[in-house]
C-alpha positions as CSV (number, residue, x, y, z in Angstrom):
1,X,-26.5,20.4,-59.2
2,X,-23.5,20.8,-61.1
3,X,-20.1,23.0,-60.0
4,X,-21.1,25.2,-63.3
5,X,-24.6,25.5,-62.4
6,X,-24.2,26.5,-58.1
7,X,-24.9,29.9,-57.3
8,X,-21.9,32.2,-56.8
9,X,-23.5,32.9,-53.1
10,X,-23.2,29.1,-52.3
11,X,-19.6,29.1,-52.9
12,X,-18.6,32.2,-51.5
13,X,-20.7,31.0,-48.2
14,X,-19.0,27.6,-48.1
15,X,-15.3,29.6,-48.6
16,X,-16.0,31.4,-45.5
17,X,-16.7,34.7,-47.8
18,X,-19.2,37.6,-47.7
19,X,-21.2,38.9,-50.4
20,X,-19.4,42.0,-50.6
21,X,-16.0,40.0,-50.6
22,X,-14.4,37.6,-52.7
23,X,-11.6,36.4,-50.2
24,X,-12.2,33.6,-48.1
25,X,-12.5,34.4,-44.4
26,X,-10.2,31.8,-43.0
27,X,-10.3,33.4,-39.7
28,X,-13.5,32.7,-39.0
29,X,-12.8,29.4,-40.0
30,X,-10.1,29.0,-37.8
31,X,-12.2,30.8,-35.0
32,X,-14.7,27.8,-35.7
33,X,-12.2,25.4,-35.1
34,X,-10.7,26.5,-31.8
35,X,-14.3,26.8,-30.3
36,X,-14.7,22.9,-31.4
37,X,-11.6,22.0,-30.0
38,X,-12.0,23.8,-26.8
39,X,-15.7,22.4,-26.6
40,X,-14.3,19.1,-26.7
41,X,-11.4,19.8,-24.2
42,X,-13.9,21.1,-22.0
43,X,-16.4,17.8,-22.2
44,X,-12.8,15.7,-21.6
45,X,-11.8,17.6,-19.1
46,X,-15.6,17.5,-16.8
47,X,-15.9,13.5,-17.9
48,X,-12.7,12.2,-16.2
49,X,-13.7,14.8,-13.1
50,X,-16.5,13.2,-12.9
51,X,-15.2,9.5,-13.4
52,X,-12.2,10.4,-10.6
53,X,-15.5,11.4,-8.5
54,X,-17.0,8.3,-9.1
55,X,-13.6,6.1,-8.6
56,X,-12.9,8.2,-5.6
57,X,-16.7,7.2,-4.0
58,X,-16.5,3.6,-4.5
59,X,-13.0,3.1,-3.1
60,X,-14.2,5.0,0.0
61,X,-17.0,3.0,-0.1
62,X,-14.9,-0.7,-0.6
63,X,-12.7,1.0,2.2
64,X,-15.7,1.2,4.9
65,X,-17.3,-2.3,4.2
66,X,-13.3,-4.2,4.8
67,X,-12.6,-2.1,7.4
68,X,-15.2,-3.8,9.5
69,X,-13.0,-6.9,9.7
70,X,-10.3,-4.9,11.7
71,X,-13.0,-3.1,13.9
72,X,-14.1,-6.5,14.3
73,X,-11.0,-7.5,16.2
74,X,-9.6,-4.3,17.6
75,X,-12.3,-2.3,18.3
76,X,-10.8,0.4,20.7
77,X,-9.1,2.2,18.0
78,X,-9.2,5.8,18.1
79,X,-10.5,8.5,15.3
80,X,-6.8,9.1,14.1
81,X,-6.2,5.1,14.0
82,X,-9.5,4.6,12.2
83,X,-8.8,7.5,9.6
84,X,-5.6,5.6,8.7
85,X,-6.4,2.4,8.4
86,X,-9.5,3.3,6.0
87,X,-7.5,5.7,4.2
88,X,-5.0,2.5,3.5
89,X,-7.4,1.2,0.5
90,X,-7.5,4.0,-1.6
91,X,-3.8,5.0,-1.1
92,X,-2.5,1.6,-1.5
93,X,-5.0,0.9,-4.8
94,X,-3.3,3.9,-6.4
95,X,0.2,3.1,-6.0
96,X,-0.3,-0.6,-7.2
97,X,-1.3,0.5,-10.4
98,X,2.2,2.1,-10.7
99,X,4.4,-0.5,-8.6
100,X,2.5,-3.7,-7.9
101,X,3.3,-4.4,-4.5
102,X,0.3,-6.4,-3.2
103,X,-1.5,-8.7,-5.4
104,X,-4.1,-7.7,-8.2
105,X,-6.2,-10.5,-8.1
106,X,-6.0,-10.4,-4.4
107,X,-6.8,-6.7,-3.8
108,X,-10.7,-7.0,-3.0
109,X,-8.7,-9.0,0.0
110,X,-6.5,-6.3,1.2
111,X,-7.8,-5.6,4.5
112,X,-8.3,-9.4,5.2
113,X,-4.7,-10.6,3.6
114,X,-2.4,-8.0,4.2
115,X,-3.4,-5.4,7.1
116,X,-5.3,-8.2,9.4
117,X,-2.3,-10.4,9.0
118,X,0.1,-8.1,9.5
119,X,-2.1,-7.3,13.0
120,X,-1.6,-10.6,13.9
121,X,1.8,-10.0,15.2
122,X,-0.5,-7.5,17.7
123,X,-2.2,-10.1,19.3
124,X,1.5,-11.8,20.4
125,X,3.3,-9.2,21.5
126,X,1.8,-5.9,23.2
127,X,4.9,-3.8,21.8
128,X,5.8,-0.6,24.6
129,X,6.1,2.4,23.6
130,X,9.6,3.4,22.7
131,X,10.7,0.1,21.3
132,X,12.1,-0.4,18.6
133,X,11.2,-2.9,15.7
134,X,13.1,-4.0,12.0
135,X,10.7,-4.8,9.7
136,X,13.1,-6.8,7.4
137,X,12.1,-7.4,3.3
138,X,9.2,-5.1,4.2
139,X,7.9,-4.6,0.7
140,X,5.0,-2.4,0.0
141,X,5.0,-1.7,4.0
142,X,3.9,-5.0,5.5
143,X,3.7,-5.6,8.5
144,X,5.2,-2.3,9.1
145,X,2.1,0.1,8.1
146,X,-0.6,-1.5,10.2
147,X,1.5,-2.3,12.9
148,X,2.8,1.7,13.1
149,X,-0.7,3.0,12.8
150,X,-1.6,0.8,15.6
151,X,1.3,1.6,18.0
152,X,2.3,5.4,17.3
153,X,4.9,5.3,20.1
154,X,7.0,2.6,18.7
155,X,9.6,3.9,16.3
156,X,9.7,1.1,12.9
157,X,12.4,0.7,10.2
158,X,11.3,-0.4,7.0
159,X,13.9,-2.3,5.4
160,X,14.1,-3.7,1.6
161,X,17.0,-4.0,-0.8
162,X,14.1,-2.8,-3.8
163,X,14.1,0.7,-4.0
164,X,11.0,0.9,-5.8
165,X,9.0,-1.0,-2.9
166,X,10.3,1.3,-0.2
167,X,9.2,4.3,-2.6
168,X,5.7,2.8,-2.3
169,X,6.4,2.8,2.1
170,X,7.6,6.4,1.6
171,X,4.5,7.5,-0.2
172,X,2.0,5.9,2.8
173,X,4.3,7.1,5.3
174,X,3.9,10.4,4.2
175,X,-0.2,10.5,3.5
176,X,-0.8,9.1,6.6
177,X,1.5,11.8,8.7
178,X,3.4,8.4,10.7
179,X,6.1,9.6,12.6
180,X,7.2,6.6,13.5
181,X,8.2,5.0,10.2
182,X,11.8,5.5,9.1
183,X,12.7,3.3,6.1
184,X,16.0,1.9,4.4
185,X,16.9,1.3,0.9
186,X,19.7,-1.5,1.1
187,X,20.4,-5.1,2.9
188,X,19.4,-5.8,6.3
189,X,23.0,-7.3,6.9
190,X,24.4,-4.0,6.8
191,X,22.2,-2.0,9.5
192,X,23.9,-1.9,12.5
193,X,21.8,-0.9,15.2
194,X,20.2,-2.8,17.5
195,X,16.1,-3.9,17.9
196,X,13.7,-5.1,20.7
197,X,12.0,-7.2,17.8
198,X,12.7,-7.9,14.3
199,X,9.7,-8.7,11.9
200,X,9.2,-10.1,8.8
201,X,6.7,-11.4,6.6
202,X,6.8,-14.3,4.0
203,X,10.4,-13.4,3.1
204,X,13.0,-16.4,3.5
205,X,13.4,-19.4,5.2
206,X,13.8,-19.0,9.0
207,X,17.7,-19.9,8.8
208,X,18.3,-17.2,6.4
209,X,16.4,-14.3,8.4
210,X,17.9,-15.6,11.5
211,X,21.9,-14.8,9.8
212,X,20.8,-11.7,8.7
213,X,19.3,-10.8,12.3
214,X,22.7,-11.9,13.8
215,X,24.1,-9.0,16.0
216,X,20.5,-7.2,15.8
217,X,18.7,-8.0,19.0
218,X,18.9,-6.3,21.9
219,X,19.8,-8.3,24.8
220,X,17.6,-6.5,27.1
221,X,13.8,-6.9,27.2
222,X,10.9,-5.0,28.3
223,X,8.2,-6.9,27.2
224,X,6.4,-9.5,28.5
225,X,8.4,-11.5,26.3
226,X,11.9,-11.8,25.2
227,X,13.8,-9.9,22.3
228,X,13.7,-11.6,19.5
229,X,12.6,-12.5,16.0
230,X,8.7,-12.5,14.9
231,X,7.9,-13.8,11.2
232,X,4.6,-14.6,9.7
233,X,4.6,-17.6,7.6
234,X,2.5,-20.6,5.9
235,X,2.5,-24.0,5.3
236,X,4.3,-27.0,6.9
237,X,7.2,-25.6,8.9
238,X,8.1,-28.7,10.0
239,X,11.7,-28.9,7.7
240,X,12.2,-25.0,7.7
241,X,12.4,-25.1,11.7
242,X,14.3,-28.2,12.1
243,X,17.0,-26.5,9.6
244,X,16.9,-23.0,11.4
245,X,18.8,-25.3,14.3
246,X,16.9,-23.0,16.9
247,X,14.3,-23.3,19.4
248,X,11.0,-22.1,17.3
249,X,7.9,-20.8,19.3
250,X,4.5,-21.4,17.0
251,X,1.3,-20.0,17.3
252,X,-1.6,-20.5,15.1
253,X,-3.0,-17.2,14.0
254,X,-6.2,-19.1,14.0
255,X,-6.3,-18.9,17.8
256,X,-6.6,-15.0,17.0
257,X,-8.6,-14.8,13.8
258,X,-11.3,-17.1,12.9
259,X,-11.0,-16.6,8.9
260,X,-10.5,-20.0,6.7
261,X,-7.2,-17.8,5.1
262,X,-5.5,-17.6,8.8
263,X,-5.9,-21.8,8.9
264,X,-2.3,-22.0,7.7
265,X,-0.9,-19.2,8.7
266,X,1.3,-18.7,11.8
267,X,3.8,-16.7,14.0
268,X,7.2,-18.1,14.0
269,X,8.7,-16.7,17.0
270,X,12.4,-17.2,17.8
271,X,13.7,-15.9,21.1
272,X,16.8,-13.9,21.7
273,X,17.8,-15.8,24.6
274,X,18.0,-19.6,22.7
């Protein structure tokens, strides 16, 4: 059919017109519009509900199936303790998207790599309530986090010269209600209080931890052991302890956790009193 030859009704129809009018109804055009664009807001909107619903089921459920490895080797934790450390997953997958502080590739790990590990420093030293512990170059929170949600009467500072890291502690110190947890923004050098125990994880050589330590001890114990430094590290030691010209206590976290990853992994332990 040609443009001549279409009926005037078709064209007035297609313009949005009525028979008895000859001007184009453009609101009803426009009405038309807004009803499409609101119809796909609307789907948008209800599919990333739905997919947060979904991503918000499967972390949970990631969260329950790792969290048997630390039931497996504390299993007298209470509710509160439990709550936390499941609630760890899902807070700490959210925050890596935006500031990687743990690993990608070793997320599906995080229970075994990072929150086991950092417990390892549990099964050394039974810390008393009201000590006091530096977590130096703490990163995303480790060994900080675990440790604080394991003893709530022990008061941690979380220490790291990257602002952005200890923006990520902040965050899980907040959404898990610790009271315990201060942190600092800044280097360790300058903090001038004194600690029962300073902790670190895979941060520098022992030499350089134990400078930046100096004056940062307190001379007085409590524990069962004396003051004194705690770091978790890998590998052959052998050189780094030599060099730290102190006397080094090692333990094998595989005397504690029977997972191929702890093989090669130890306590580095150097007393206040040396």
């Amino acid at each position: 059919m040609s443009n001549e030859s279409a009926p005037k009704s078709v064209w007035k129809l297609a313009a949005g017109t009525t028979e008895d009018s000859s001007t184009p109804n453009f609101s009803t055009m426009i009405f038309v519009t807004l009803s499409e664009i609101v119809d796909i807001f609307y789907k948008f909107y209800f599919a990333k509900i739905h997919i947060f619903v979904l991503s918000k089921t499967f972390l949970s459920t990631k969260s329950k199936q790792f969290m048997q490895i630390i039931q497996k080797y504390f299993p007298e934790l209470s509710e509160i303790q439990l709550d936390r450390f499941h609630k760890l997953y899902e807070i700490y997958f959210e925050w890596n998207n935006k500031i990687n502080v743990v690993s990608r590739k070793d997320f599906e790990n995080f229970y075994e790599h990072h929150v086991l590990h950092s417990l390892a420093i549990a099964k050394f030293v039974d810390f008393k309530n009201g000590a006091f512990v530096l977590d130096i170059g703490t990163g995303g929170g480790f060994p900080t986090i675990p440790l604080a949600i394991l003893f709530p009467e022990v008061h941690f500072l979380a220490s790291d010269s990257i602002a952005k890291k200890i923006k990520v502690v902040d965050a899980v110190v907040e959404a898990l209600d610790l009271k315990n947890v201060e942190t600092f923004v800044g280097r360790s050098e300058t903090i001038s209080k004194q600690f029962d125990f300073i902790i670190t994880r895979a941060v520098a050589p022992l030499f350089d931890i134990i400078t930046w330590s100096k004056n940062k001890i307190h001379p007085i114990a409590f524990h069962d052991i004396d003051n004194g430094i705690i770091a978790l590290k890998g590998g052959d030691l052998k050189n780094e302890i030599r060099e730290s010209k102190r006397k080094v206590v090692l333990k094998s976290i595989s005397d504690y956790f029977e997972e191929p990853f702890f093989e090669t992994k130890y306590i580095t332990f150097v007393p206040y009193k040396n």
